[in-house]
C-alpha positions as CSV (number, residue, x, y, z in Angstrom):
1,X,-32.1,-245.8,12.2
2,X,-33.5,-242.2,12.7
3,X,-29.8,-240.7,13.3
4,X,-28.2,-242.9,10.4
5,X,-30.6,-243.3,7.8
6,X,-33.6,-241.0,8.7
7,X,-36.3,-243.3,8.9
8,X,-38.5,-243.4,12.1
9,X,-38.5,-247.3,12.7
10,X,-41.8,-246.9,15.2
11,X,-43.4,-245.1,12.7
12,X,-42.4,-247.9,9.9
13,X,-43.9,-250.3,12.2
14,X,-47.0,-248.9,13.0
15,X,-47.8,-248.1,8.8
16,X,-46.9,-252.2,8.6
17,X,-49.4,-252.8,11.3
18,X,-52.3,-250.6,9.7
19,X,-51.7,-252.1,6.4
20,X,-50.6,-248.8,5.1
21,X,-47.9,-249.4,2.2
22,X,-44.5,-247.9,3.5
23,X,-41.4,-246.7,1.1
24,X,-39.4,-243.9,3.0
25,X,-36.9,-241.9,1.0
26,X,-33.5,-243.0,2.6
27,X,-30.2,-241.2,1.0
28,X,-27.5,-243.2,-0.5
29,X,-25.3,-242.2,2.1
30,X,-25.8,-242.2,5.8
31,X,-27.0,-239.1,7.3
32,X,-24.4,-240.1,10.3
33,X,-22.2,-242.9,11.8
34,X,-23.5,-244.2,15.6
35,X,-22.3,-247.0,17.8
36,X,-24.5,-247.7,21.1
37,X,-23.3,-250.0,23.9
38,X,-23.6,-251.4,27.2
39,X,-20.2,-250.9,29.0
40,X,-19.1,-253.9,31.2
41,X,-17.6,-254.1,34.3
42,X,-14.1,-255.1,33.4
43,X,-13.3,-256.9,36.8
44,X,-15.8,-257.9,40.2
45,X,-15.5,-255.2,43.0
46,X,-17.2,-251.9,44.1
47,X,-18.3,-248.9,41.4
48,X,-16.6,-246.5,43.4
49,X,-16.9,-243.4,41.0
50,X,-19.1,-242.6,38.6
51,X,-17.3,-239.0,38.0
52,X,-15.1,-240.6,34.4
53,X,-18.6,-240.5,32.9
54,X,-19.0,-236.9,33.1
55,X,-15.9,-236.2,31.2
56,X,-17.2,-238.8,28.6
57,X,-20.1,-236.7,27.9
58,X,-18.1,-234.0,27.4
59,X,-16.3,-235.7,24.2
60,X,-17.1,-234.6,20.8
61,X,-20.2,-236.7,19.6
62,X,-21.3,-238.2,23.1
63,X,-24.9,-238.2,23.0
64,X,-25.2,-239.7,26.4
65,X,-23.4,-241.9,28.8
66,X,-26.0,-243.2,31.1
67,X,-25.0,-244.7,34.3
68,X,-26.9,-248.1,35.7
69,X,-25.4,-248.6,39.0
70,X,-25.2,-246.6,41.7
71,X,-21.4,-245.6,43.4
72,X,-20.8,-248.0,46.0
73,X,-22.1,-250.5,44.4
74,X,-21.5,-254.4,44.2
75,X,-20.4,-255.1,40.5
76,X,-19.8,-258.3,39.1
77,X,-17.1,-258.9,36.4
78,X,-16.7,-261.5,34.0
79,X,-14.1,-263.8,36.6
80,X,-17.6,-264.0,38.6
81,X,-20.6,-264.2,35.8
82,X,-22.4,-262.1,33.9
83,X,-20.6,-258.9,34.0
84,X,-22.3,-255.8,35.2
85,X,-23.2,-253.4,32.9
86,X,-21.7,-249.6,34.1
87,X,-23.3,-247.8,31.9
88,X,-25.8,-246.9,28.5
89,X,-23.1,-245.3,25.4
90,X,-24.5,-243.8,22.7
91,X,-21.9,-241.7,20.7
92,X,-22.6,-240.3,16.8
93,X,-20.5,-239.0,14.3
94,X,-19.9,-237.7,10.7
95,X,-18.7,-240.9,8.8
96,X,-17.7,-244.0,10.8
97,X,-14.2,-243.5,10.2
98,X,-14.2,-241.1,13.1
């Protein structure tokens, strides 16, 4: 909410709490388009490189691509269960066209 409409949603919450009447300017547009995810593991196996992330953070509007396994390690896909997730996406841009 910060990144797209400029409103703090922690500090929102905490005026609510206190009582303390809340009405933050937010523009008729957004200020900017953002898509966050948790990327599965597409099939059961090994994670055995972690390298393709770095050249996702180096695309336009990648804030960060976290990893949350380690390489070498046991991943489940969704054949098996609950699939796995690789990896914390967060990516921004101008309009959400893009």
């Amino acid at each position: 909410n910060l990144r797209s409409w400029g409103v703090d949603l922690v500090e929102e919450t905490l005026f609510a709490a206190l009582g303390i009447p809340s009405r933050p300017v937010v523009p008729k547009q957004p200020l900017s388009a953002v898509a966050y995810c948790y990327v599965n593991a597409p099939v059961s196996g090994k994670a055995h490189d972690l390298s393709k992330l770095e050249a996702v953070l180096k695309r336009p509007g990648v804030v960060w691509a976290k990893p949350l396994v380690k390489a070498g390690a046991e991943v489940v896909g969704p054949e098996k269960g609950l699939p796995t997730w690789l990896c914390d996406l967060f990516v921004t841009r101008p309009t959400a066209k893009e």
